[in-house]
Structure formats: C-alpha cells, structure tokens
C-alpha positions in Angstrom: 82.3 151.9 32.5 86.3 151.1 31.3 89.0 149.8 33.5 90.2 147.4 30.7 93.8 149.3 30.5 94.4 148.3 34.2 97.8 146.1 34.6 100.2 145.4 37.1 103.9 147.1 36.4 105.4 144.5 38.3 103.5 141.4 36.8 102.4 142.0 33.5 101.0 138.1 33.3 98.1 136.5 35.9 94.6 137.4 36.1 93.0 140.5 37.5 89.6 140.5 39.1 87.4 144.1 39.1 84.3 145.3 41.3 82.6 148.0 40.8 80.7 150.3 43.4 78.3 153.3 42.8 77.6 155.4 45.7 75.5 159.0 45.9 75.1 160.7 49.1 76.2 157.7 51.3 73.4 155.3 49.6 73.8 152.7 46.7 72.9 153.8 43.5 69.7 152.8 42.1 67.5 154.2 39.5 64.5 156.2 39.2 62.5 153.0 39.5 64.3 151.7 43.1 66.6 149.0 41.0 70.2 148.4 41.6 72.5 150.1 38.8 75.5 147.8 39.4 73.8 144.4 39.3 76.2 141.5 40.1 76.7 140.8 36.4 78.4 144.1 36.0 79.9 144.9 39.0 82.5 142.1 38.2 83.8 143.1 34.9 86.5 144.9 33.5 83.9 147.0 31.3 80.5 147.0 30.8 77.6 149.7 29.8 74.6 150.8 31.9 71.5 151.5 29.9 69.9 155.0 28.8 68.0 156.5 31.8 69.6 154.4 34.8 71.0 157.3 36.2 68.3 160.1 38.0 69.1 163.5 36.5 70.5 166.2 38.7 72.7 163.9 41.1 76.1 163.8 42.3 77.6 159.7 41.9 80.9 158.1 42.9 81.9 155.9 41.4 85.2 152.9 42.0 86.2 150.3 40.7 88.5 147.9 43.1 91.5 145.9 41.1 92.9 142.8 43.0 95.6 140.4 41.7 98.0 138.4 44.0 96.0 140.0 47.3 97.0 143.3 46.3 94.6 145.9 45.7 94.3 149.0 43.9 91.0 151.1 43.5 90.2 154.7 41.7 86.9 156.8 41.9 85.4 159.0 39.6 82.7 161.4 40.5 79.8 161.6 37.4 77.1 164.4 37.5 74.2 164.2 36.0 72.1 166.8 34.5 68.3 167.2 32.6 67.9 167.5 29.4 65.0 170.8 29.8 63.0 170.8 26.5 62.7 174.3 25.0 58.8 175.9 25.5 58.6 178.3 21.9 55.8 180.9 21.7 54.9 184.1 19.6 56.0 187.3 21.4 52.4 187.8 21.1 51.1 184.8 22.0 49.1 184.0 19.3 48.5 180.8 17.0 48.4 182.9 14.1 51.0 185.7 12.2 50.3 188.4 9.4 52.8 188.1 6.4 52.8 192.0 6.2 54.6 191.8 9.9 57.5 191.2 11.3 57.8 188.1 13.4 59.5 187.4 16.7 59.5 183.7 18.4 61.0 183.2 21.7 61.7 180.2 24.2 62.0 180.0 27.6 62.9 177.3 30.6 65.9 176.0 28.2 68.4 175.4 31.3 71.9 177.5 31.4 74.1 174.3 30.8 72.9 174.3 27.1 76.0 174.7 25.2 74.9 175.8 21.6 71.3 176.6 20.5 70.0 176.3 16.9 66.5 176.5 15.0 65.4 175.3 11.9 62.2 175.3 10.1 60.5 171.6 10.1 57.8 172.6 8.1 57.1 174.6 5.8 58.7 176.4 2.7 62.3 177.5 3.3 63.5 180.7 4.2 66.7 182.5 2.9 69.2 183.4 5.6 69.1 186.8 4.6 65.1 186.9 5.8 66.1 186.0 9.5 66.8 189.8 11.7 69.0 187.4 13.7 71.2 185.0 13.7 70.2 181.3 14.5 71.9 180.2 17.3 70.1 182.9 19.8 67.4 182.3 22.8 65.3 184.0 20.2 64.7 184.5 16.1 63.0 187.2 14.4 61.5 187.3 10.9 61.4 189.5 8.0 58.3 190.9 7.0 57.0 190.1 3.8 59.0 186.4 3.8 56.0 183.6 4.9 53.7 182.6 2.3 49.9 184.0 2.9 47.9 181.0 4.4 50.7 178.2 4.8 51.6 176.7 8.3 55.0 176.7 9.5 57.2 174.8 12.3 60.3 176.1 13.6 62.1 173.9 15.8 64.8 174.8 18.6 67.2 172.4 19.0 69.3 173.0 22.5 72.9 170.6 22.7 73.7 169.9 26.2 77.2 168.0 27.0 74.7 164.5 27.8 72.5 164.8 24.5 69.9 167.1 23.2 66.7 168.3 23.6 64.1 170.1 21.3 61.0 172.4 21.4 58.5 173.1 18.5 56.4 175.9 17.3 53.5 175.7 14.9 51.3 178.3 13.3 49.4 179.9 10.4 50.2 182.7 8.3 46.9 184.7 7.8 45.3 185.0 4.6 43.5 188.3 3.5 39.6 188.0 2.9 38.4 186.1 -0.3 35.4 185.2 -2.1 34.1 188.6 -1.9 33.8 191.2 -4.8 33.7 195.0 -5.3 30.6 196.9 -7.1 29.5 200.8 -7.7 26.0 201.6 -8.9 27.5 203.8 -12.2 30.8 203.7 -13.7 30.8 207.3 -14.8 28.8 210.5 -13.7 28.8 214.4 -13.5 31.2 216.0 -11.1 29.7 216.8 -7.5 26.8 215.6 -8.8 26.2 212.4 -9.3 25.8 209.3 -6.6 28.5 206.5 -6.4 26.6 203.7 -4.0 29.9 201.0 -3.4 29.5 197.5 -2.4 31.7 195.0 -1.3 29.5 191.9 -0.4 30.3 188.1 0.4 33.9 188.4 2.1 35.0 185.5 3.9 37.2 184.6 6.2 38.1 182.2 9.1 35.9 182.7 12.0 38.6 184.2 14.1 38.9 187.3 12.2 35.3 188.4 12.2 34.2 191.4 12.0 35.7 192.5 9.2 36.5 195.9 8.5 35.8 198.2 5.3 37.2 201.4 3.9 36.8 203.2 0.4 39.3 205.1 -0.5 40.5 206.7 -4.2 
C-alpha cells in the first residue's frame, strides 16, 4: 500500500498523518486465519506491505486511506480483487502411467481457471525434445507428441506452467516410456531342410518384462 506522493497544493511544508481502512462486504478485513490485515502499525503509515497470503482468494476489498493536515481531510479508495491461483491436473488422454515410443502421445490438463493469461509446458525431466517433435505448439490447454521421439524405457516430466495476473501456478506429469521384452532369445530345431518337407519347431523362451505387461504375445512370421 503507497500514498507516499500525497501533498497539499496549498501547503507544500507541515506534516501529514495517514490511516488506512480495509473493508469487504461491510466487515473489516481479516485473513483466512480470523487476524486483522491492517494492524495499528500499518494503518498509520504512509506505505507499508502486507504479507503473502493475508488476503482470502476470490474476494472483493475496499480499500482507503484518510489524509489529514491542518483539520483538513482528504481520503481515496481503491477496490482490489482477489483471485486463486488453480494448479493445473495433467493426465494421458488415456489415462495411463505408462506410453509406447512407437505412438503418438497426447497430455491434457484440466481445472486450470479462465483468468490464466498465458500457458506454457516444458519437460523437467528427461531428455530434451526438439520443437519440431511437438504436433502442437506449447502454449495450448494441451501438447501432443511425435511418435518415435521418447527414448525406450526412460521416465519423463512435463510440467504446465499457467501465469495468472497475481503469480503462477504449476501442474506435473510423470511417466515411463515402455521398453520392448528382453532377455529372451529365438531358436529353430534345423537351420536348413527339404522344401514342404521338412519340420521347423521355433522357440522363443525366457522373455521378460515388467509385470504389467504380462501375457506376452508371440507371432512367427517370414
């Protein structure tokens, strides 16, 4: 709160004295935890700062400050709205913990409130990704992935960062990029044979992979 430029056209020497008073819906102002915002050491100076979280997000406040000198007055009011700071909630389209490299991937948000003035992700962790990989630009409600970009078995971050006109607020997403099987390997009983004659019996024993995934699947083909 400022109302150090105040002065007095017609008496530019003397002393001025200041109060301050904080009113929303008819009541004094106090914060979220029932104490006075404009304690007696405030209210009587020309400037002063009120700490982070004093104010209770989503009210209306009037605020005046009263300027005597010589028993003449002059006051001025300022109304201040507050708003919340809504953290971004970031999810898969799928909902999953969990992406394939071979697929294209799409992560959205939702609650981020409409008084957000710019959006922006970023990755957090991770290896970077060239600007070219992203489908989308990044200052959208959503972001969508190239196939083929993420690295096979590495976890990744991407963060949402949404600027509000009172500060910021940001939402996280983490997740895996599945690895094929390992571990496993690929037989046939003989190497070579007669045509339409001869039996090929194919294995492919001891594949492994995390327990989420099970069962695995098989095809031969040539």
């Amino acid at each position: 709160m400022d109302a150090s430029e105040s002065f007095d056209p017609d008496n530019l020497t003397g002393t001025m004295s200041f109060l301050w008073n904080c009113s929303t819906q008819g009541n004094e102002c106090v914060s979220s935890l029932g104490e006075k915002i404009f304690t007696t050491a405030r209210i009587t100076q020309s400037q002063f700062t009120i700490p982070a979280n004093s104010f209770v997000s989503d009210q209306t406040y009037d605020i005046t400050v009263t300027v005597s000198k010589d028993n003449r007055t002059g006051s001025k009011t300022r109304q201040l709205v507050t708003t919340s700071l809504v953290t971004p909630t970031l999810y898969l389209k799928d909902r999953s913990s969990r992406v394939a490299a071979h697929s294209i991937i799409r992560i959205e948000m939702e609650n981020v409130s409409d008084t957000a003035v710019t959006l922006a992700w970023s990755i957090s962790q991770g290896s970077a990704i060239a600007s070219t990989s992203y489908l989308t630009p990044l200052d959208l409600s959503y972001i969508v992935i190239d196939k083929n970009v993420l690295t096979e078995g590495d976890s990744y971050t991407f963060t949402l960062t949404a600027s509000y006109l009172t500060g910021t607020a940001q939402g996280s997403i983490s997740f895996e990029v599945n690895r094929p099987p390992v571990f496993g390997t690929f037989s046939s009983s003989i190497t070579t044979g007669v045509e339409l004659s001869s039996y090929y019996y194919l294995s492919a024993p001891d594949w492994k992979d995390v327990e989420e995934d099970y069962p695995l699947s098989y095809s031969f083909y040539y």
